[in-house]
C-alpha positions as CSV (number, residue, x, y, z in Angstrom):
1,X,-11.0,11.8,-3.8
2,X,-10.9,8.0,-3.9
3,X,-7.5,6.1,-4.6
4,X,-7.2,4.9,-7.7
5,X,-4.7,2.2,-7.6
6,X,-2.5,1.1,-10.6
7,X,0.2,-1.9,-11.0
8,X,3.6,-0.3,-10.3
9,X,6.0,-2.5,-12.1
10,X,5.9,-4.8,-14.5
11,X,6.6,-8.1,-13.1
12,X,6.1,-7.8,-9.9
13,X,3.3,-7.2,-7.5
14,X,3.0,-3.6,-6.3
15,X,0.3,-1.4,-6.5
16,X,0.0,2.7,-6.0
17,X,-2.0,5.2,-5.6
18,X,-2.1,8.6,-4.5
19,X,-4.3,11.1,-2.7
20,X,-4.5,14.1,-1.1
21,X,-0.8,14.4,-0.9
22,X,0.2,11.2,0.1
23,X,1.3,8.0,-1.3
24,X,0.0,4.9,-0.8
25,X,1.9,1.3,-1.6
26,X,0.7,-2.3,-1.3
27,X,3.0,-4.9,-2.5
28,X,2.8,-8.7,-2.1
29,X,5.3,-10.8,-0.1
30,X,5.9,-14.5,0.2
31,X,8.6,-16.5,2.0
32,X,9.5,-18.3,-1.4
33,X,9.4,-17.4,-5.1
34,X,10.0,-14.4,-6.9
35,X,9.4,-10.7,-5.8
36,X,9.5,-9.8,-2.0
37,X,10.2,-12.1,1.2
38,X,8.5,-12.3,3.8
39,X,5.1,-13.3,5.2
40,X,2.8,-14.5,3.1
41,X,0.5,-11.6,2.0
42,X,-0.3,-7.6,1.1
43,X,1.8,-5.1,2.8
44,X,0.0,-2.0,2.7
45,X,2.1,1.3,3.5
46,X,1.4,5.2,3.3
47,X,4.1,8.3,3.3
48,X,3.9,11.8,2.7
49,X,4.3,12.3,-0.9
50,X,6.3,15.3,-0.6
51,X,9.0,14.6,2.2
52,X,11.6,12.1,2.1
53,X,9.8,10.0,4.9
54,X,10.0,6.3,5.0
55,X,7.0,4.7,4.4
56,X,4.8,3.4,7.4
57,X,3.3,0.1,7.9
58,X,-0.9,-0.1,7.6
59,X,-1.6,-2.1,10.7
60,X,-3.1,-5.6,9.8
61,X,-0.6,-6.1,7.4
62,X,0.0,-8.3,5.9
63,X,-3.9,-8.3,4.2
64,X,-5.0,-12.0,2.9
65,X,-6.3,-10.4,0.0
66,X,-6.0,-7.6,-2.6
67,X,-9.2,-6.1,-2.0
68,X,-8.6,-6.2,1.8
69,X,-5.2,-4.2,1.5
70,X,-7.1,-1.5,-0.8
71,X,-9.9,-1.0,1.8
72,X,-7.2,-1.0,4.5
73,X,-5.4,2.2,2.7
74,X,-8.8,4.1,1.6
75,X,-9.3,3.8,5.9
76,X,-6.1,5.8,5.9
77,X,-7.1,8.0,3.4
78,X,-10.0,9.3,4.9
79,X,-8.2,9.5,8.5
80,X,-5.2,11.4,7.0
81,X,-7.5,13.9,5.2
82,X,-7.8,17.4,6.1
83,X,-10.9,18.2,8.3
């Protein structure tokens, strides 16, 4: 099943999605402004949606784009999937 990502909150930028029984999160960061700190960009992260796991880090992250991030998590996706 593809993800299907949706804005998260209201006023800031995160996205989610779900599949296959895990979650998937990209947020944006930026060392100044409002929302999170950090380097400038899309952290993309995955967990179990069932077990209270901290989330791990998509590796690339930060993405320069949106679209990068999204493509980033659906490579996941298909690698997480059951065989």
């Amino acid at each position: 099943m593809p993800l299907q990502f949706h804005r998260s909150v209201r006023d800031m930028e995160i996205w989610s999605a779900t599949s296959e029984g895990f979650s998937f999160v990209i947020s944006f960061g930026s060392p100044r402004g409002p929302g999170f700190h950090g380097r400038s960009g899309y952290l993309a992260s995955w967990r179990p949606l069932h077990k209270n796991q901290a989330a791990i880090k998509i590796g690339g992250s930060p993405f320069r784009t949106l679209a990068e991030a999204e493509g980033a998590c659906r490579d996941m996706a298909e690698h997480l999937a059951p065989q």
